[in-house]
VOGU-3710 file (C-alpha; in Angstrom, 3 decimals, decimal comma):
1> xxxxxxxxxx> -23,426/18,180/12,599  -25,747/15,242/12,896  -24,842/14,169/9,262  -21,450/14,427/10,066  -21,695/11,839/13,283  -23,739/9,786/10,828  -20,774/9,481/8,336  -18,474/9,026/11,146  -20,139/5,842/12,790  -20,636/4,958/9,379
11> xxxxxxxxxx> -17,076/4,925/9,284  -16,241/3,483/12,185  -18,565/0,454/11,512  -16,942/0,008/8,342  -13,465/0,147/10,187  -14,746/-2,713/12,056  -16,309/-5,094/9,706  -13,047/-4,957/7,877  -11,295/-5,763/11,362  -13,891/-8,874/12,058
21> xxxxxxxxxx> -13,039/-10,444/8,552  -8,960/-10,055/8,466  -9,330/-11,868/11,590  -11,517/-14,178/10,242  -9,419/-14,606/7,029  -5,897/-15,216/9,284  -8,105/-18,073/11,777  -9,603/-19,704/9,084  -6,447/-19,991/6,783  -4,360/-20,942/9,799
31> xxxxxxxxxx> -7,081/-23,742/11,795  -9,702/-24,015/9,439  -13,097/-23,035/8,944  -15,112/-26,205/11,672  -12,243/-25,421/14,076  -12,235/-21,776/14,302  -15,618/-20,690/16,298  -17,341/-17,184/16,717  -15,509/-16,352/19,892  -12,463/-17,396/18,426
41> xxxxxxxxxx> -12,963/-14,837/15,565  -14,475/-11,653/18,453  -10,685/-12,211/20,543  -8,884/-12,035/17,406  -10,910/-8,864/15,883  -11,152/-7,498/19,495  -14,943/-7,392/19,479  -18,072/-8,613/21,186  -19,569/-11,819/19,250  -22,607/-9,717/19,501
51> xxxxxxxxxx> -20,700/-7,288/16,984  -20,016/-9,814/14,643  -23,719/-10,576/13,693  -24,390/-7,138/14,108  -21,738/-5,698/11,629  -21,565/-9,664/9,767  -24,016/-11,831/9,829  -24,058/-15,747/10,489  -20,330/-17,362/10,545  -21,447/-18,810/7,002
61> xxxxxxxxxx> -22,330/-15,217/5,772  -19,165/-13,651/7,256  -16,797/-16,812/5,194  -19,052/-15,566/2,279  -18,155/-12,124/2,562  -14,232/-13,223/2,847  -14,686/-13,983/-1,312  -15,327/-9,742/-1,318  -12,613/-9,385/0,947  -10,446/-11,451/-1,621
71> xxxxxxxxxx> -11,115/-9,793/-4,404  -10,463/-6,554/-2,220  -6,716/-7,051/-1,223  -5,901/-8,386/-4,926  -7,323/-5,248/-6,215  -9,094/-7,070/-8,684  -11,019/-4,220/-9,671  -8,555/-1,860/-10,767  -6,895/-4,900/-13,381  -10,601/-5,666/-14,723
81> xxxxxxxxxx> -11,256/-1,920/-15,519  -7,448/-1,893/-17,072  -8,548/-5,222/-19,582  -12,052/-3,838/-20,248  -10,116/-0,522/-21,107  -7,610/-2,486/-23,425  -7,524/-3,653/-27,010  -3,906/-5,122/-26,871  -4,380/-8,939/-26,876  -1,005/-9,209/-25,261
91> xxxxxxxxxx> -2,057/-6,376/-22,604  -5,477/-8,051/-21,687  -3,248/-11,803/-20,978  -0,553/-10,267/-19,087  -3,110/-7,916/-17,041  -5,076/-11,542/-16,256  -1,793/-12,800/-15,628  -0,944/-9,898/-12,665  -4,397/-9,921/-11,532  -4,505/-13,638/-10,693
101> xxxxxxxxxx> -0,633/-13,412/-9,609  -1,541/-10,819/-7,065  -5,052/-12,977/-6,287  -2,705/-15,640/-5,038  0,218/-13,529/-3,786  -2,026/-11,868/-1,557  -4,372/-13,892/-0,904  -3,377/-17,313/-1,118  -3,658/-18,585/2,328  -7,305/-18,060/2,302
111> xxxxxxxxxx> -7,898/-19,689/-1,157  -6,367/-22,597/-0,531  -8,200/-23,084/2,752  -11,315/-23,117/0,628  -10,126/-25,218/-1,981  -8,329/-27,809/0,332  -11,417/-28,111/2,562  -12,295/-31,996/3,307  -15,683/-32,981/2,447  -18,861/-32,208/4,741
121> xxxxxxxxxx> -18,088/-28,391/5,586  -20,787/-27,001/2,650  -20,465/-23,410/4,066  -16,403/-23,622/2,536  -17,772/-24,991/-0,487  -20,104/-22,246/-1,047  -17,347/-20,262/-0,280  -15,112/-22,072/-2,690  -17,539/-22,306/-5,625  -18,246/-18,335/-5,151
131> xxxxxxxxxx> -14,456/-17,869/-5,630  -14,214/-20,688/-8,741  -17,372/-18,912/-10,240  -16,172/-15,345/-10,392  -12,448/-16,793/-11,820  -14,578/-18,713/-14,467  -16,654/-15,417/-15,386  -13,347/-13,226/-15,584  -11,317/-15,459/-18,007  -14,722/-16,098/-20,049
141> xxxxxxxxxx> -15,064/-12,330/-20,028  -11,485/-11,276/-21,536  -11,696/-14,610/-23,836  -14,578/-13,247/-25,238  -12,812/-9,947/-25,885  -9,829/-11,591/-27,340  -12,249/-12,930/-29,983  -14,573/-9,799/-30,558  -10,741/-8,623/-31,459  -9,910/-11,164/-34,149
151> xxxxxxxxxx> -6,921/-12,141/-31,783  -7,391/-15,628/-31,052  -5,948/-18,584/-33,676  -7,680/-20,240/-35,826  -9,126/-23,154/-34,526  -9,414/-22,185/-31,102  -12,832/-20,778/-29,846  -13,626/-18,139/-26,628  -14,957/-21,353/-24,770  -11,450/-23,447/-25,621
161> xxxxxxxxxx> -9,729/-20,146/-24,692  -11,509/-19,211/-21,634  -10,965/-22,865/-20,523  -7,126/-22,897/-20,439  -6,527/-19,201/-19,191  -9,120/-20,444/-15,878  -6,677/-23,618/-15,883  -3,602/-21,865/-15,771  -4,353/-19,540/-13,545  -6,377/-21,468/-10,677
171> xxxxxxxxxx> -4,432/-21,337/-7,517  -3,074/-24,878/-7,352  -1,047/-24,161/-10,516  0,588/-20,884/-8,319  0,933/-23,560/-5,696  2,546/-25,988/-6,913  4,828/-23,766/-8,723  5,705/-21,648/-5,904  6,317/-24,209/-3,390  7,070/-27,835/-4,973
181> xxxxxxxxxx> 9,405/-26,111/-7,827  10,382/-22,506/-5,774  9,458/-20,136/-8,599  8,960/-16,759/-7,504  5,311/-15,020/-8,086  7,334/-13,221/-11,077  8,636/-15,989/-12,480  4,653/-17,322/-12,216  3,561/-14,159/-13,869  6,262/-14,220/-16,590
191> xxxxxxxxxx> 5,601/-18,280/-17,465  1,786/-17,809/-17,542  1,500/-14,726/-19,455  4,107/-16,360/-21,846  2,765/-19,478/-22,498  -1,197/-18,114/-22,856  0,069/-15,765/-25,459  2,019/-17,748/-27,631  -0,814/-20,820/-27,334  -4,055/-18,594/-27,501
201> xx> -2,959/-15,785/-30,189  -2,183/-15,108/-33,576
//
């Protein structure tokens, strides 16, 4: 019984450190980081402030958490597993392809807050580099792949590869193609996944 109750607050604390950061995520992506306080983010969650260091941490550690939270909702680690399971060169672009699509689909509000913050706010920038390192890491990783597999053309190295699958598929590219030029996040997908495989492979 008592390790039953234990899994059960567990549970419930769980249930509402995932509450405190959706509210976090919608304040910050609609005000801001500087202009959305602690109290601001307890009325939204429906919490005590109190709870939010308790179940959270600092407001800096709670935006850092928000990168987890990211990755979370674009189910970034079900497409990983798929590429690391994968020796299709076409199959590990297009999964990078729908894992960033669905990164900025879902997401996009948030990561463009970070990336758009003006200067002097270094708790975003964390924030923002946290996001820009694990991107980096993941096209490195299936770049490196690509050439473990023989895949990539001649001439072009992991580093040169890794380079312009991160370029293509950092957020401002999905932003400016979704709403300066109205593509849909399929036609996004479609154009990215295209173009990386006919420039990158054999």
């Amino acid at each position: 019984m008592a390790t039953y109750q234990s899994v059960r607050r567990q549970q419930q604390a769980e249930a509402t450190r995932r509450d405190i950061l959706r509210a976090a995520r919608r304040l910050f992506a609609k005000r801001g980081y500087a202009a959305t306080s602690m109290a601001d983010i307890a009325r939204e969650a429906g919490v005590a402030i109190q709870t939010i260091y308790a179940s959270c941490g600092s407001k800096r550690e709670l935006l850092l958490a928000l990168v987890d939270l990211v990755d979370e909702e674009a189910d970034v680690a079900t497409l990983a597993r798929q590429v690391a399971d994968s020796d299709d060169p076409r199959e590990i672009i297009a999964l990078g392809a729908r894992l960033t699509r669905q990164l900025n689909e879902r997401c996009g509000d948030i990561v463009g807050a970070l990336i758009s913050a003006p200067p002097g706010e270094p708790d975003v920038a964390a924030a923002a580099e946290e996001g820009k390192r694990r991107h980096h890491e993941g096209t490195a990783w299936s770049a490196k792949k690509l050439e473990a597999l023989g895949a990539l053309r001649d001439g072009i190295t992991a580093d040169e590869a890794a380079a312009l699958m991160a370029t293509l598929t950092w957020h401002p590219v999905y932003a400016q193609l979704t709403q300066d030029h109205g593509w849909s996040y399929d036609d996004c997908e479609r154009w990215i996944a295209a173009t990386l495989t006919s420039t990158l492979l054999r």
